[in-house]
C-alpha positions as CSV (number, residue, x, y, z in Angstrom):
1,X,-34.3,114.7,11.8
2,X,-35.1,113.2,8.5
3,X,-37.5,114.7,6.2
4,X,-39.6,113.1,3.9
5,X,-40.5,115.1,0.6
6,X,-43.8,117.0,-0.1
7,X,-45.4,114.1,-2.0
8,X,-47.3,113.4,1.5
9,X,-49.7,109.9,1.8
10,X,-50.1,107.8,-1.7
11,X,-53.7,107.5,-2.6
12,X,-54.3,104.5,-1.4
13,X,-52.4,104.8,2.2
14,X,-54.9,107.6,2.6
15,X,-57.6,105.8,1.4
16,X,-57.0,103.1,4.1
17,X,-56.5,105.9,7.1
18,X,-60.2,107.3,6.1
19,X,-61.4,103.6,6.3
20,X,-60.0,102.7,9.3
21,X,-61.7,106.2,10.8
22,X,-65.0,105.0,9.5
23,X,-65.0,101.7,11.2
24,X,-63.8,103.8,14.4
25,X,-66.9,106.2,13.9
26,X,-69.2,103.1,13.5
27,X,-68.0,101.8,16.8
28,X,-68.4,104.8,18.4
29,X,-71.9,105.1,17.3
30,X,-73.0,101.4,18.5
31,X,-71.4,102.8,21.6
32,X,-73.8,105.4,21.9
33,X,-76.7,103.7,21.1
34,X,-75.8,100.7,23.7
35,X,-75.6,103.4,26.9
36,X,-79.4,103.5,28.3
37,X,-81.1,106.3,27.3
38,X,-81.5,108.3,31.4
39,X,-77.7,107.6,31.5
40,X,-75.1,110.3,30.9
41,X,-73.2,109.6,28.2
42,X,-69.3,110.0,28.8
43,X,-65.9,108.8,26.8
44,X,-64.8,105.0,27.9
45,X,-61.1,106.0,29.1
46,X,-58.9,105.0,31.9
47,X,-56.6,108.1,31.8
48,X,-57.3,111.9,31.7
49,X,-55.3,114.9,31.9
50,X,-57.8,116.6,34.3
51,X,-56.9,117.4,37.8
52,X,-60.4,117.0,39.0
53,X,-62.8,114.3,40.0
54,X,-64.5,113.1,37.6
55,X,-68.0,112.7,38.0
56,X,-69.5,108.9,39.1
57,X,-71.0,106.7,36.3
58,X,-71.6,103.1,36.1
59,X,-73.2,103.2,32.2
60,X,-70.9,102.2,29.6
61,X,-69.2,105.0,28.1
62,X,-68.3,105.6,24.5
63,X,-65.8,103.3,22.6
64,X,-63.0,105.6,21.4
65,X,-60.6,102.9,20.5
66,X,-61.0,103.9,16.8
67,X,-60.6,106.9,17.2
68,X,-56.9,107.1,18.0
69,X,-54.8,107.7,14.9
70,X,-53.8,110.5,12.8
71,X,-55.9,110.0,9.4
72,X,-54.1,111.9,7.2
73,X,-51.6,114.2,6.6
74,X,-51.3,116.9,3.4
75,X,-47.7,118.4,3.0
76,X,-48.3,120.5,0.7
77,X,-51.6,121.9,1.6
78,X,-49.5,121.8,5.3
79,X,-52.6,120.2,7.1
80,X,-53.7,116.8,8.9
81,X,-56.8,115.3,9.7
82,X,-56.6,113.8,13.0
83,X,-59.0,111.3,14.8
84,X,-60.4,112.9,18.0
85,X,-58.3,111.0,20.7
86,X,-54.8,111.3,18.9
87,X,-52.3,112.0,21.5
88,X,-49.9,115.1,20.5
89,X,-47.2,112.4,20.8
90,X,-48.9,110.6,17.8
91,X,-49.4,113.5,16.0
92,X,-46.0,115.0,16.3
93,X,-44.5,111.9,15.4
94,X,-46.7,111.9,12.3
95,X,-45.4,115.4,11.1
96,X,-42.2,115.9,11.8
97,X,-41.0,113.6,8.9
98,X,-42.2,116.1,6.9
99,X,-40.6,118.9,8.2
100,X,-44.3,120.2,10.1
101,X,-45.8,120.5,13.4
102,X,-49.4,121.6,14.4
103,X,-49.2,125.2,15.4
104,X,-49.5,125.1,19.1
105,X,-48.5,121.6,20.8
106,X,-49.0,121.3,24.5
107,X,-46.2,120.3,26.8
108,X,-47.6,116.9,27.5
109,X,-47.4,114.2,25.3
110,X,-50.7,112.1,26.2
111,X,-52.7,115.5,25.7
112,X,-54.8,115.0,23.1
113,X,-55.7,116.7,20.1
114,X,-59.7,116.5,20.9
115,X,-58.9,117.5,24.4
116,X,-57.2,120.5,24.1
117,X,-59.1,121.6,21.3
118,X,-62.5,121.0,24.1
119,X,-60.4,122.4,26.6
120,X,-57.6,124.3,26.4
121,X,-54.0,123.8,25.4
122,X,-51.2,126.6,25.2
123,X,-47.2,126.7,24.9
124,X,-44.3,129.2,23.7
125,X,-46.2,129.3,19.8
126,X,-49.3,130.5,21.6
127,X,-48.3,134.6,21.5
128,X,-47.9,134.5,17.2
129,X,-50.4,131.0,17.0
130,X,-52.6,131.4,19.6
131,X,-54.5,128.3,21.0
132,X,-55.2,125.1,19.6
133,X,-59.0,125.2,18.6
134,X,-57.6,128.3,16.5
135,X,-55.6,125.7,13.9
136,X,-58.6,124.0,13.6
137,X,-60.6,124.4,10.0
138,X,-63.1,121.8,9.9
139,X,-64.1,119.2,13.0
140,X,-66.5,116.3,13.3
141,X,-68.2,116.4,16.6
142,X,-70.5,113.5,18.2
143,X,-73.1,116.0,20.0
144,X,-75.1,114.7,22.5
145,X,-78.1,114.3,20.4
146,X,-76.3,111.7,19.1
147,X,-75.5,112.9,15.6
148,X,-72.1,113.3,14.2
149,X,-72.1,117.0,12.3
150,X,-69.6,118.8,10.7
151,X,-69.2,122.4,12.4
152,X,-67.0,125.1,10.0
153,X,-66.4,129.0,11.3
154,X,-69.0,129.6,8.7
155,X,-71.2,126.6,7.8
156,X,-75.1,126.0,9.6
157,X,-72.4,124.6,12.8
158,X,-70.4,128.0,13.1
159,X,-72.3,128.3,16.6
160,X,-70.4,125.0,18.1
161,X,-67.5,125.4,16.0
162,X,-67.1,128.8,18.1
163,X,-68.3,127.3,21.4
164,X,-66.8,123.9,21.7
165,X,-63.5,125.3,23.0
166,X,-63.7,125.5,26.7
167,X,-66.7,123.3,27.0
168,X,-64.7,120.0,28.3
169,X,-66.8,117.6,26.3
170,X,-70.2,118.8,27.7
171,X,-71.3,119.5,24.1
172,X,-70.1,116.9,22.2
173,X,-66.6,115.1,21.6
174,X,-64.9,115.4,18.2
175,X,-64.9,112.5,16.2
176,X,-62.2,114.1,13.8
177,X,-60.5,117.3,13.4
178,X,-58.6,119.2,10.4
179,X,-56.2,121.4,11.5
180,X,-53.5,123.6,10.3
181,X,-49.7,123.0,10.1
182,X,-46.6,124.7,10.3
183,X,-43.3,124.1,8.9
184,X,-40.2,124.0,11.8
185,X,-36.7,123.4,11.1
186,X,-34.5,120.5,12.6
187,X,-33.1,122.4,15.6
188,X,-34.2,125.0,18.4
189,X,-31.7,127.5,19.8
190,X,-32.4,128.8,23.4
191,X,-31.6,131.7,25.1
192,X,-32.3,132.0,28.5
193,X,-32.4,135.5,30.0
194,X,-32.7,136.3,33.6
195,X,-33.9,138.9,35.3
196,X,-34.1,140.3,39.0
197,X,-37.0,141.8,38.6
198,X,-40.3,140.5,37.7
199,X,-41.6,143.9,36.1
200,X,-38.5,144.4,34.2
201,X,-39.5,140.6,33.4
202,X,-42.9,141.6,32.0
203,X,-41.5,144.6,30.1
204,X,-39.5,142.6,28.2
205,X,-42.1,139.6,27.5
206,X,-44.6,142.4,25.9
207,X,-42.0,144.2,23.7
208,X,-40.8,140.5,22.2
209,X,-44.7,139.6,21.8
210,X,-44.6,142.6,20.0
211,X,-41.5,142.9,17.9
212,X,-41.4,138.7,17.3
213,X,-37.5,139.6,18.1
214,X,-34.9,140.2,20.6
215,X,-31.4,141.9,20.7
216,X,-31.3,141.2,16.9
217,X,-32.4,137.7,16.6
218,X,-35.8,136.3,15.9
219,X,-38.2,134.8,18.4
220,X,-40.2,131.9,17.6
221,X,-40.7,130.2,21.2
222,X,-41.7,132.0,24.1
223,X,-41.9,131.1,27.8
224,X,-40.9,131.2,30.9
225,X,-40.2,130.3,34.8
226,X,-40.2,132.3,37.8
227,X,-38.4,130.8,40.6
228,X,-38.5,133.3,43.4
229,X,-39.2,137.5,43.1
230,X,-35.4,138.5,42.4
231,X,-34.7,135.4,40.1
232,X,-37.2,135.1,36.6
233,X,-36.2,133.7,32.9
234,X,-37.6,133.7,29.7
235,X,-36.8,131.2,27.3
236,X,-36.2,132.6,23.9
237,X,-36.2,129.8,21.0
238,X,-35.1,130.6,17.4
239,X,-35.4,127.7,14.6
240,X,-32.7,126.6,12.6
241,X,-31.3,124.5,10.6
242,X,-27.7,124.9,11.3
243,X,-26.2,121.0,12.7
244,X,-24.6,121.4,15.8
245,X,-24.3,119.5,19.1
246,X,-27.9,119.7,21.7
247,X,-28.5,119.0,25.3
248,X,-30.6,115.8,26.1
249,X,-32.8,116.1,29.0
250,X,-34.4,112.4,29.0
251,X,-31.9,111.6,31.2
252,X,-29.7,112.7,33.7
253,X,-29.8,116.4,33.2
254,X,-33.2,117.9,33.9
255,X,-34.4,121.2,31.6
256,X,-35.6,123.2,34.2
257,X,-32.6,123.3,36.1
258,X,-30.4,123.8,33.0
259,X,-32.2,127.6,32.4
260,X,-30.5,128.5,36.0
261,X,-27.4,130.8,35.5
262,X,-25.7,134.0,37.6
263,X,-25.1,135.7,33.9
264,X,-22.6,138.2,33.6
265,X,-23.3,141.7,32.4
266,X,-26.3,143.8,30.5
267,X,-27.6,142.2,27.4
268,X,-27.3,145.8,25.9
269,X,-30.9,146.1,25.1
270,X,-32.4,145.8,28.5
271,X,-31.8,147.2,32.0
272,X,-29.4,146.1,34.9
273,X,-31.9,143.6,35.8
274,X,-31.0,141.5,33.2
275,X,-28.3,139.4,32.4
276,X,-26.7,137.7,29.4
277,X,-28.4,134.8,28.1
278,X,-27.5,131.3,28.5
279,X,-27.8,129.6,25.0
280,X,-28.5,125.8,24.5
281,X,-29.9,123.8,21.4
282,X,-32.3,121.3,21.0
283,X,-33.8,119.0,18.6
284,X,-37.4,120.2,17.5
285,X,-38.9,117.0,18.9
286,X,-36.6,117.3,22.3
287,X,-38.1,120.5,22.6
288,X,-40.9,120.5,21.9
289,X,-41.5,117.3,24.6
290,X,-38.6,119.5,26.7
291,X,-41.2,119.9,29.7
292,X,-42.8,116.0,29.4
293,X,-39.7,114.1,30.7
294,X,-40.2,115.8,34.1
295,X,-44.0,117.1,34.0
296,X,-42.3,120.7,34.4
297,X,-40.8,120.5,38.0
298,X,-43.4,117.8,39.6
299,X,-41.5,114.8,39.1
300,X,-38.9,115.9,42.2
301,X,-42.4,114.9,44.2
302,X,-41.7,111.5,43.4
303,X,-37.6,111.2,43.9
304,X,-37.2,111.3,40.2
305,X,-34.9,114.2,40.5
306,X,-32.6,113.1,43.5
307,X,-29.4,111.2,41.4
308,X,-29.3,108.4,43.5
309,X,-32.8,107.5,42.0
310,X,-33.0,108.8,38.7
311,X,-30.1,107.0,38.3
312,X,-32.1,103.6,38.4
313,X,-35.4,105.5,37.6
314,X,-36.5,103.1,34.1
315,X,-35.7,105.9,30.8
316,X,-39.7,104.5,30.0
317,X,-41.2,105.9,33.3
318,X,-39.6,109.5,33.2
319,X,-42.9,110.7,31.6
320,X,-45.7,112.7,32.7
321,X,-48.3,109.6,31.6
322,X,-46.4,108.2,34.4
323,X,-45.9,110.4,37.2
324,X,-49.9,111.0,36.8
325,X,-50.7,107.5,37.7
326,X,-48.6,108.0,40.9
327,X,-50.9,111.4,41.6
328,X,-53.9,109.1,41.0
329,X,-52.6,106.6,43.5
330,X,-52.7,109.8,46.0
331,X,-55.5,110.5,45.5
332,X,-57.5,107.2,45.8
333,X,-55.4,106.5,49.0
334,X,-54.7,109.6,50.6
335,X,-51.0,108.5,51.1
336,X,-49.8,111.9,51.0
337,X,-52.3,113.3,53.9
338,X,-51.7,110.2,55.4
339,X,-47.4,110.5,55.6
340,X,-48.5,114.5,56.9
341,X,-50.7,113.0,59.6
342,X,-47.7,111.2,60.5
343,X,-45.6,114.3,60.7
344,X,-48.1,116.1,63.0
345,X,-48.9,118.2,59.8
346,X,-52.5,118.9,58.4
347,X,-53.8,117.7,55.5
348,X,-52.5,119.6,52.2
349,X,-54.8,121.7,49.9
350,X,-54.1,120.9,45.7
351,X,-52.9,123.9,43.6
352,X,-52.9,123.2,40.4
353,X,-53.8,125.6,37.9
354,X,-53.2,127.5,35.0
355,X,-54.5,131.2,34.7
356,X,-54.3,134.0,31.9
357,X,-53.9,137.4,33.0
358,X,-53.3,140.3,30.8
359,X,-49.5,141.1,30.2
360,X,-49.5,144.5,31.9
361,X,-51.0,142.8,35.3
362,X,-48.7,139.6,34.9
363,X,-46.4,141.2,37.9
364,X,-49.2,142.4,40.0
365,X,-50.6,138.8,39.7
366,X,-47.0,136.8,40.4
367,X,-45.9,139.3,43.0
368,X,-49.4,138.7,45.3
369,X,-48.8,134.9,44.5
370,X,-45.1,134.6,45.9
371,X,-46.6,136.7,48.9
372,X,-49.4,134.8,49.3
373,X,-49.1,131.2,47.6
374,X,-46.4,129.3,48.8
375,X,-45.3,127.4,45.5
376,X,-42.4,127.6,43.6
377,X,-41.2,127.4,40.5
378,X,-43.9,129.0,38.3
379,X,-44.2,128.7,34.5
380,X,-45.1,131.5,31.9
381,X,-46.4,131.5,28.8
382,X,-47.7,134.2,26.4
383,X,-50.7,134.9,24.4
384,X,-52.5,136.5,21.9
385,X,-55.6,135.1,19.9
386,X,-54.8,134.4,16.7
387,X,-57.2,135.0,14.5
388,X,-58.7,138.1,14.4
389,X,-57.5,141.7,12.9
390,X,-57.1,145.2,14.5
391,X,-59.4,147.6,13.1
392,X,-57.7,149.6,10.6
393,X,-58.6,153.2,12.1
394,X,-57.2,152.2,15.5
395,X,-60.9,152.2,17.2
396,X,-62.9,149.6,18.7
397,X,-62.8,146.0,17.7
398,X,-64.6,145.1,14.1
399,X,-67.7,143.2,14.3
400,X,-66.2,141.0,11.9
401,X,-63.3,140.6,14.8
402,X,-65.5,139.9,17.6
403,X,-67.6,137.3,15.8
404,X,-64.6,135.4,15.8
405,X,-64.0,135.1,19.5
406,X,-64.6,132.0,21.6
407,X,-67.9,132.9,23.8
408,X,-66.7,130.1,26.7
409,X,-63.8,131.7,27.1
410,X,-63.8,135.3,26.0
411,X,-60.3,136.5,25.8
412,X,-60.1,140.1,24.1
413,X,-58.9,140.5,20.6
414,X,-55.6,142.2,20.1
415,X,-54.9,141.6,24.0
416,X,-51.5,139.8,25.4
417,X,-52.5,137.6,28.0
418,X,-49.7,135.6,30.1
419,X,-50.5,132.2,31.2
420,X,-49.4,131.9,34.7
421,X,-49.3,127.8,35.5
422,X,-48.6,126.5,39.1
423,X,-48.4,122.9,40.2
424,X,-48.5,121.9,44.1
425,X,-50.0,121.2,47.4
426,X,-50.1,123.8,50.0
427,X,-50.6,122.9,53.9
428,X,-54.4,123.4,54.6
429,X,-55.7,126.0,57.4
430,X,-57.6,125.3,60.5
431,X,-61.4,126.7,60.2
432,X,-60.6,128.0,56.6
433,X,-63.2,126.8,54.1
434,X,-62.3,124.0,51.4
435,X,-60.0,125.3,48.2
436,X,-59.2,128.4,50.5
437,X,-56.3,129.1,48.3
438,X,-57.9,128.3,45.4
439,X,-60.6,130.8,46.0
440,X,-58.4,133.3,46.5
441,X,-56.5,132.4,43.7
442,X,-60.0,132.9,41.4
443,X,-60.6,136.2,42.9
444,X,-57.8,137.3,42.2
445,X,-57.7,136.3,38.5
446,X,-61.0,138.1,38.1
447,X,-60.0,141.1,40.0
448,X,-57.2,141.6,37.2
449,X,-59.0,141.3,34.5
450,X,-58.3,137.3,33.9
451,X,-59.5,133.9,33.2
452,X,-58.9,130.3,34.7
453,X,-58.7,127.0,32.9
454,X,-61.4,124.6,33.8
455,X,-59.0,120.9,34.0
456,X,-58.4,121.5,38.1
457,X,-60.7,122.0,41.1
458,X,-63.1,124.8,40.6
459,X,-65.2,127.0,43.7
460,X,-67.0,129.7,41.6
461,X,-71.4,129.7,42.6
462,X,-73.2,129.7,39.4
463,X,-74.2,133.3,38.7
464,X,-69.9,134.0,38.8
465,X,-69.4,130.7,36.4
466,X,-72.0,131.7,33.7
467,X,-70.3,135.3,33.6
468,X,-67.1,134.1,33.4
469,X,-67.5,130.8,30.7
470,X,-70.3,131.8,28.4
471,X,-73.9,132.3,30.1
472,X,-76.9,132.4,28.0
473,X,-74.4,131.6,25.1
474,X,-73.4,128.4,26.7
475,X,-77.2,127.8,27.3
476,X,-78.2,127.7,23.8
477,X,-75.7,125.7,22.8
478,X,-77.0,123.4,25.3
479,X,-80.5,123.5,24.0
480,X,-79.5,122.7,20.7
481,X,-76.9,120.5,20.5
482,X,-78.1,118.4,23.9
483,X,-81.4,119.1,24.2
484,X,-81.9,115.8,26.6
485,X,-78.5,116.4,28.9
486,X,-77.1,113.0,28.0
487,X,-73.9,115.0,28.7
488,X,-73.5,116.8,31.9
489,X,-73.3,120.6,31.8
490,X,-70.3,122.4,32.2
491,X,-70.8,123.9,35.5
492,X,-71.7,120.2,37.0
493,X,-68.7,119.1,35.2
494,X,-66.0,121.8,36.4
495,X,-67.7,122.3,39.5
496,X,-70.1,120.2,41.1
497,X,-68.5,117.1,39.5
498,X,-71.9,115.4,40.8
């Protein structure tokens, strides 16, 4: 990977990306004002990352087009400002050159920036850099008042600066955001460690959250997959700069499979349950796009895995962007329930979620799901918010610490959660109610202690939603930064979808 020096953007070159932002803002404003005023207003985009319906709208909806570039980026200050709809692809094609990535970059490369900062985003940074809205410093949000303010943690705004995360657009969208960078070097090294034994699993995922290390080496990538109760990984990555051959997975090897090994004898520092790692090496950008090429494990739905196709399987369309349109096809025509019908077979429920769960219940939580969820593999990922300290006498959590949580979704200070992520159909019941396994699924995750993303199909009434994403804090927000509902509400969004 080349890098460029610090001198970052001339003058003028960032001169021209804050012009070509304003001209974008200026569209998006006569976009606004063009949608009738009893319409709902909503973004004018033909592909999402949600896994739910979206609702019905036949008003125009807002011209993003300008809003689609990185701006700016400051190498020595180690920060970018970033136009709302800039895909992470974009992004982390604009940074790298200069030896930087944002903090936390989600594992799909048409993710954007706005969206996971309105939703939520997570990968193997998130247990030392937390989420994505937690990079952010400044952001520029259309609310649906239709005024374009500037929300700080500690300006007039600090209210939506705090709420926005979590609330999937039904506040505002961000026009621009200025976010944090880090600097990575040219190469990740991988150690995959396996383990027969899921609690021996999550003993060893809390003491690296903890000690940032493992056997001796440093830990700057976290995650991992469980593919059945007696056979779990975590993927351990280290930077460096050392040159070296690396593995390519865009093309007839797939990642996933590649973490797979028998071992061969203790690692010294943990029990008999775990094995000697097998090491690989990356490029930053191959791994940090490691999970894109085959959306995790999904693309075997499609053939994409099966050598006799991927063989012929165009390079361009082994991509997530991709294998989503095929889901979308699904789901307009019902070809899946339609090729079960012809089977004999019922009609299959959708599974797709991600869940955070606190560390010490991540075994309880993926031992009932193996029992009771039949989906396999599973993906892992650690946690801890970012920015807030541990009070120094050991006690209770500062005030100062709890003003900086995120209300909609109120993970705890000083807490390591594990996101559990699982991505599949599962054959539907006779007399069971709709979502069946997703409702057991959410009463599970509250039982422990844990919290659901809101991008997939939801079942929660309204009194369980407001406790769980915000409540009379969401409310307010609602009051004051849509006071006529041009946007719909979160709970119509994630869960009526009306």
């Amino acid at each position: 990977m080349s890098l460029l020096g610090k001198a970052g953007l001339a003058p003028a070159a960032r001169e021209s990306g804050f012009a070509a932002h304003r001209a974008g803002v200026n569209r998006l404003l006569a976009s606004y004002r063009a949608i009738p005023e009893h319409a709902n207003v909503r973004l004018a985009k033909k592909t999402s990352n949600l896994f739910r319906a979206r609702a019905k709208n036949s008003a125009p909806g807002l011209d993003v087009s300008g809003l689609t570039k990185v701006i700016a980026v400051d190498p020595v200050a180690q920060t970018a400002d970033v136009a709302g709809m800039t895909t992470y692809e974009d992004l982390v094609a604009a940074t790298l050159p200069y030896g930087l990535a944002p903090l936390v970059v989600p594992q799909l490369k048409t993710i954007t920036l706005g969206g996971a900062v309105t939703g939520l985003g997570i990968e193997s940074t998130s247990f030392r850099n937390g989420l994505p809205h937690e990079s952010v410093l400044e952001m520029d949000v259309l609310t649906g008042a239709g005024e374009i303010l500037t929300a700080t943690p500690d300006n007039e705004h600090a209210d939506l600066f705090r709420g926005f995360p979590n609330s999937y657009g039904t506040l505002g969208y961000t026009v621009r955001l200025k976010i944090e960078l880090e600097a990575v070097q040219p190469y990740v090294e991988l150690r995959h460690v396996r383990f027969h034994s899921v609690r021996e699993m999550e003993t060893t995922l809390a003491r690296i959250v903890a000690e940032r290390s493992y056997d001796g080496e440093p830990v700057d990538y976290l995650d991992g997959v469980v593919f059945t109760a007696d056979e779990s990984y975590l993927t351990l990555g280290r930077q460096t700069d050392e040159p070296g051959p690396v593995s390519d997975y865009t093309g007839m090897d797939i990642f996933y499979t590649s973490i797979r090994h028998d071992g061969g004898g203790s690692t010294g520092r943990s029990t008999a349950s775990a094995v000697a790692p097998r090491r690989d090496r990356l490029t930053i950008h191959d791994y940090l796009w490691r999970w894109d090429t085959d959306w995790f494990w999904c693309s075997r739905a499609f053939g994409a895995q099966n050598p006799k196709i991927r063989r012929f399987w165009p390079k361009r369309y082994r991509r997530s962007s991709f294998y989503w349109k095929l889901v979308a096809l699904d789901h307009k025509y019902d070809i899946g329930d339609k090729l079960e019908a012809r089977k004999g077979n019922p009609p299959r429920e959708r599974v797709v979620q991600d869940v955070e769960v606190p560390v010490d219940r991540t075994a309880d939580f993926v031992e009932w799901f193996l029992r009771e969820i039949p989906i396999e593999p599973i993906w892992l990922c650690p946690l801890r918010l970012r920015d807030t300290e541990k009070p120094a006498d050991g006690g209770a959590t500062s005030e100062a610490a709890a003003a900086r949580t995120w209300p909609l979704y109120p993970l705890e200070p000083n807490r390591t959660y594990v996101n559990v992520g699982f991505w599949s159909t599962v054959p539907t019941v006779s007399g069971q109610p709709e979502g069946a396994a997703n409702r057991a699924i959410e009463r599970t995750v509250t039982d422990f202690d844990g919290h659901k993303s809101l991008y997939s199909d939801s079942f929660y009434n309204e009194a369980e939603f407001a406790a769980l994403y915000g409540g009379n804090t969401y409310t307010e927000l609602k009051k004051r930064y849509d006071p006529d509902h041009r946007l719909l509400d979160l709970y119509s969004k994630a869960v009526q979808r009306k």
